[in-house]
C-alpha positions in Angstrom: 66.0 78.3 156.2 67.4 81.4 154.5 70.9 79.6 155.3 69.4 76.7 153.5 68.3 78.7 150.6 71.6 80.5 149.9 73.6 77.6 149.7 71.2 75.6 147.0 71.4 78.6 145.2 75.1 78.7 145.0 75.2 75.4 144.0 72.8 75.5 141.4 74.9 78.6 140.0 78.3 76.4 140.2 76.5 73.4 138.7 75.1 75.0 136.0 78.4 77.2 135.1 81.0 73.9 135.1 78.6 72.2 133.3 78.7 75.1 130.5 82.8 75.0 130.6 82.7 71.1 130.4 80.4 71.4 127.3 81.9 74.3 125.2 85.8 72.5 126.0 84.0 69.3 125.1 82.6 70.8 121.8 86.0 72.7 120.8 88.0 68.9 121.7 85.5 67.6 118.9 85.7 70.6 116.3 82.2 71.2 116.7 81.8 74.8 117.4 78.8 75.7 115.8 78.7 78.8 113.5 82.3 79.9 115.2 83.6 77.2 113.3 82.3 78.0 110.1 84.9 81.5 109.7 82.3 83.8 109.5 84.3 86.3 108.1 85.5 84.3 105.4 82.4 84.8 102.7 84.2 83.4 99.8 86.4 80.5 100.6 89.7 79.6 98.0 91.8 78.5 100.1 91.8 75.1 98.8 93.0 76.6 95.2 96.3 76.1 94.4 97.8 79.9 93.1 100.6 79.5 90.7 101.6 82.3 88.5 105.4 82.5 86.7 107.1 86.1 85.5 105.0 86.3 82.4 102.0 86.3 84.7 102.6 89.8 85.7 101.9 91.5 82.8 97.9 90.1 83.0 97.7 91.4 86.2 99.8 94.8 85.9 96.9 95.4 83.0 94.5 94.3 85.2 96.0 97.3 88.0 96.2 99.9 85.2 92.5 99.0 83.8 91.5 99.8 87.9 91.2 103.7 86.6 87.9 103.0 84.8 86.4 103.2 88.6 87.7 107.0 88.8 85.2 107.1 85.3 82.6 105.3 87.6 83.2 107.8 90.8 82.4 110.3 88.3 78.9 109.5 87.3 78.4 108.6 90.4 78.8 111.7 91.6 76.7 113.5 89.1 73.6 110.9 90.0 74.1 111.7 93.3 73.5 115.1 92.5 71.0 114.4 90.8 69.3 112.3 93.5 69.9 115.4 96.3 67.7 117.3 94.3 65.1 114.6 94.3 64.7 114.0 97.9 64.7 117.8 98.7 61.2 117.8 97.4 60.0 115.6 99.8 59.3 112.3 100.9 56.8 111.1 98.3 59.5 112.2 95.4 62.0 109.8 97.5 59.6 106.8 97.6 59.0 107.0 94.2 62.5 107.3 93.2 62.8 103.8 95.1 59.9 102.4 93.8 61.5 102.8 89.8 64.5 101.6 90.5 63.2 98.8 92.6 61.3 97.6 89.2 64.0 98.1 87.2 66.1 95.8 89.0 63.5 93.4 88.9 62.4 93.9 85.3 66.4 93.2 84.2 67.0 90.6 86.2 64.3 88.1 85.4 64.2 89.9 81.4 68.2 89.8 80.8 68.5 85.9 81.6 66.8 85.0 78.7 69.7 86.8 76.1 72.3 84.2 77.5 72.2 80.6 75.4 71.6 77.3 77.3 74.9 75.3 78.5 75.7 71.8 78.4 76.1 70.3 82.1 79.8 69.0 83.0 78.5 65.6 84.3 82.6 65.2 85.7 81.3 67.8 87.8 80.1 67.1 91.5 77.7 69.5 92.1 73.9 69.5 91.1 72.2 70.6 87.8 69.7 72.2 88.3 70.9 73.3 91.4 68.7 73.2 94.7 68.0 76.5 96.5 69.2 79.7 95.9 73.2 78.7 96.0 75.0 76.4 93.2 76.6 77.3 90.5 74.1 75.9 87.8 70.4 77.5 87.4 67.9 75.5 85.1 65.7 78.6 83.8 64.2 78.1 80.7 67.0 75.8 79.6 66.3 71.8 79.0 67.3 69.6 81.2 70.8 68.6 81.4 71.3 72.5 80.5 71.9 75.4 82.4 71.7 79.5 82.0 74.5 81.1 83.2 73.6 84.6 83.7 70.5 83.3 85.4 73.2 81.7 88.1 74.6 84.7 88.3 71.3 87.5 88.8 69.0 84.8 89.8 70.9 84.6 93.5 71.7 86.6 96.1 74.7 88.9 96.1 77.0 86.6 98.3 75.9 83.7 96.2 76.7 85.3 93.2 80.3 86.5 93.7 81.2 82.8 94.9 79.9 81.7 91.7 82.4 84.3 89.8 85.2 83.1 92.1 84.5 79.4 91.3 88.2 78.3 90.2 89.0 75.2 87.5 85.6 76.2 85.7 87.1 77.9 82.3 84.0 77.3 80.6 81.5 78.1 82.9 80.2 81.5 82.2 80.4 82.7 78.6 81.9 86.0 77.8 78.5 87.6 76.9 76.8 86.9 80.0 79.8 88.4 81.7 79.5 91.5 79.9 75.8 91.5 80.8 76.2 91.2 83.8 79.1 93.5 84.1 77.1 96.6 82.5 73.6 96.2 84.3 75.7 96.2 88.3 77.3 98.9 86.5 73.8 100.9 86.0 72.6 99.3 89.4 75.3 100.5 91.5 75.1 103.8 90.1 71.1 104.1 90.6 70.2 102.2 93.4 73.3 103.8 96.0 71.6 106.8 97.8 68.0 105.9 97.4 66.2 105.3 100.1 66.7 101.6 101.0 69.5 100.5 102.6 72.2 100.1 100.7 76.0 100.3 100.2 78.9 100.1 97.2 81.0 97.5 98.8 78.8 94.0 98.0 78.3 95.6 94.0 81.9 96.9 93.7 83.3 93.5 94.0 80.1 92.1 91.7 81.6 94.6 89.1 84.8 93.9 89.6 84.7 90.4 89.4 83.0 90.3 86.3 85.1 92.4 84.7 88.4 90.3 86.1 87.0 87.2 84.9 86.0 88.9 81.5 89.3 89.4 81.4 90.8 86.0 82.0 88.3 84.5 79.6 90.4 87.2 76.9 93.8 86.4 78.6 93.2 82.3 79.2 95.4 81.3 76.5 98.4 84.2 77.3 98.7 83.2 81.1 98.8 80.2 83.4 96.2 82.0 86.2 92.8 80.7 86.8 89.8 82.6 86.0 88.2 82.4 89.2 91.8 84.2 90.3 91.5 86.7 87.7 87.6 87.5 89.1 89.1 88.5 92.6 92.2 90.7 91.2 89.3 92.5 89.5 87.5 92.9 92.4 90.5 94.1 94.3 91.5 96.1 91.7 88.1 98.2 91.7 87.5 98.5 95.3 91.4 99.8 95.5 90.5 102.4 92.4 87.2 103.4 94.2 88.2 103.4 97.7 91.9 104.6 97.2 93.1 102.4 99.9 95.8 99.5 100.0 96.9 98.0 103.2 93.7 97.8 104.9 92.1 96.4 101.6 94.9 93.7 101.2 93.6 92.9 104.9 90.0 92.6 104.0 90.6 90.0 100.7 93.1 88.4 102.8 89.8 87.6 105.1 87.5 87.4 102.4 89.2 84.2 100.3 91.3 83.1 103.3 94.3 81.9 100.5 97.4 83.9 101.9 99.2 83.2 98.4 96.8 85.3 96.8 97.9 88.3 98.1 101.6 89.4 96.7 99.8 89.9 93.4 96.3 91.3 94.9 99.3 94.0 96.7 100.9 94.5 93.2 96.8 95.3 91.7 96.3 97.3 94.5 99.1 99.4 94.3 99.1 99.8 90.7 95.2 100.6 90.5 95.3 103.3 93.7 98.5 104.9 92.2 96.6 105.0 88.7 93.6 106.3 90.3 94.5 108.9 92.4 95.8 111.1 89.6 92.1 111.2 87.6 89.8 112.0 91.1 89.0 111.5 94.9 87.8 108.4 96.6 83.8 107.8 96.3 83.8 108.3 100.0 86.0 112.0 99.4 82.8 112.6 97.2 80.1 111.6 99.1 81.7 114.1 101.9 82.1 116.8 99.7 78.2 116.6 98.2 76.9 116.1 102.0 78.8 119.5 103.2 80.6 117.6 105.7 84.1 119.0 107.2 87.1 116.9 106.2 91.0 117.5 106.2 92.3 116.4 102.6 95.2 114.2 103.5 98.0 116.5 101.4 97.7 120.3 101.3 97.7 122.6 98.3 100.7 123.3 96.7 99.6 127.3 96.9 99.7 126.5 100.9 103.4 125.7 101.7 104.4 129.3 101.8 102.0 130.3 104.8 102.2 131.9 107.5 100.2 131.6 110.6 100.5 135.2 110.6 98.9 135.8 106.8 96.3 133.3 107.9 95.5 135.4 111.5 95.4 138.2 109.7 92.9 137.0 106.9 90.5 135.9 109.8 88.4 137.3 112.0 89.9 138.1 115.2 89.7 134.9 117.5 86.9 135.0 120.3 88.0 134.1 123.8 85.8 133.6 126.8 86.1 133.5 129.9 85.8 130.5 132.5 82.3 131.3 134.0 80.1 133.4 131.6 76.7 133.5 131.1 74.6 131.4 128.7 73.4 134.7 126.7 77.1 135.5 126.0 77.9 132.0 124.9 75.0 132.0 122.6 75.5 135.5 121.3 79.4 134.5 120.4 78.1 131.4 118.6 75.7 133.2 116.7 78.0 136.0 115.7 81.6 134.5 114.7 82.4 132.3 112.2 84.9 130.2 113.8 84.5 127.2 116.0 87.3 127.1 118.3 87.4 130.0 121.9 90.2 130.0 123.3 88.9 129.9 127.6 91.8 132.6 129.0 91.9 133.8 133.0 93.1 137.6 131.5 91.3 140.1 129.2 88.0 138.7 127.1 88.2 139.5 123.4 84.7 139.7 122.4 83.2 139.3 119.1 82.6 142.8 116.8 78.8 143.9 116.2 
């Protein structure tokens, strides 16, 4: 019986496992893979744009690299509200609700308020896509426009973050966000990034750096559209890449990420050119916004370049500035190990088999 038993159970288990292989090769022979077909990391899809750009082209986007410094001017505010914001929350945790509680209306107070300074646009009926559009996504938001009309900045606050920066990216749509709304928006994701990171909600800078830096990109193609040959929704993600490269300091791994993000591999010997220009532009005016974070929260971090003033040191200048080291042996007591933590300054004991150096009262 038990014999009986073991072997229907073994074949249940094989059944049931070549049955799940047959299926999932079945469903890959067919394309259907369910959401791993759908490139989950890509967020904002271009690939099926077309990037040309000639010699003259460069100049737009060597201004758009150099224009990269005004995050350095954003790091810095953002580290005086963050500042700001310590002393807040060291008074306790009602302080820190209410913090979050103003800024939470705020948000919602602008976004539903500022939509109604942007003038009502004429629909594209060449267009495919619907107006009003259904849902949260689409690139056309009725609001209090008539129909046939849409409000642009409402498409743009009106939806969620994700939403919005697709819309920004949208390429072959010149017309399709006014340059007032895009200053709008611009300056409040400004404001917002600067009062809502550190509050307590969760929250990060990498979802509203690209917001900002998009906006300002496609700003400046709107400017630029008649100078250069790029598209604007090309211009909206070398702004973005050129802000997260002046806030973050980084290059190569950022190139990566974009590379990801709008899965169009022609996109990225220019978005290398922003980045380079913007992180080499940036690191002369201050730190990353990471580097400042660190610094504010006390925590211990090796600058990647030393001081100038600390080529011409010795290790024996430096061991003589110090307190003596502390070394211990390779069985001591807890008291002792306790007393030399309490007592010395550094964190590193040497464990030696010889004699003990211990710490002076």
């Amino acid at each position: 019986m038990v014999e009986e038993c073991t072997s229907l159970e073994n074949f249940l288990q094989h059944s049931s496992s070549g049955g799940g292989a047959q299926g999932f090769y079945r469903n890959l022979q067919l394309g259907k893979c369910g959401l791993f077909g759908t490139g989950g990391l890509i967020m904002f899809d271009v690939s099926d744009v077309i990037v040309t750009y000639h010699a003259t082209d460069i100049i737009p986007v060597i201004i758009i690299g150099i224009l990269g410094f005004l995050r350095s001017l954003y790091n810095y505010f953002l580290h005086k509200v963050l500042r700001l914001y310590s002393l807040i929350n060291q008074k306790g945790r009602m302080h820190k609700l209410l913090l979050s509680l103003t800024v939470s209306l705020f948000t919602s107070v602008c976004q539903y308020c500022l939509p109604f300074l942007a003038k009502c646009q004429p629909f594209d009926p060449s267009t495919t896509e619907a107006c009003p559009a259904n849902g949260w996504s689409g690139n056309f938001k009725l609001f209090n426009c008539a129909k046939g009309y849409y409000n642009d900045l409402a498409t743009l606050l009106l939806t969620s973050n994700d939403d919005a920066v697709r819309n920004i990216f949208s390429s072959n749509t010149p017309k399709e966000f006014q340059p007032v709304s895009l200053l709008i928006f611009f300056a409040l994701y400004c404001i917002l990034g600067l009062f809502t990171f550190s509050i307590a909600v969760p929250s990060g800078l990498f979802l509203p750096i690209i917001l900002i830096g998009s906006a300002y990109g496609r700003l400046l193609g709107v400017f630029m559209g008649s100078y250069t040959n790029i598209d604007h929704g090309l211009y909206a993600v070398l702004g973005a890449a050129s802000l997260m490269a002046g806030s973050m300091t980084m290059t190569v791994s950022l190139c990566i990420i974009f590379l990801e993000l709008t899965n169009n591999l022609l996109l990225l010997p220019i978005t290398m050119l922003v980045l380079l220009i913007t992180k080499t532009v940036g690191d002369s005016f201050n730190p990353s916004v990471y580097e400042i974070i660190l610094h504010l929260k006390g925590l211990p971090f090796l600058d990647a370049n030393p001081e100038p003033w600390m080529r011409n040191l010795t290790v024996g200048e430096l061991a003589e500035a110090e307190s003596p080291v502390v070394t211990l042996c390779g069985v001591e007591k807890v008291s002792l190990i306790v007393d030399v933590l309490k007592n010395t300054t550094h964190n590193g004991f040497p464990i030696v088999d010889s004699e003990v150096v211990r710490p002076v009262e």
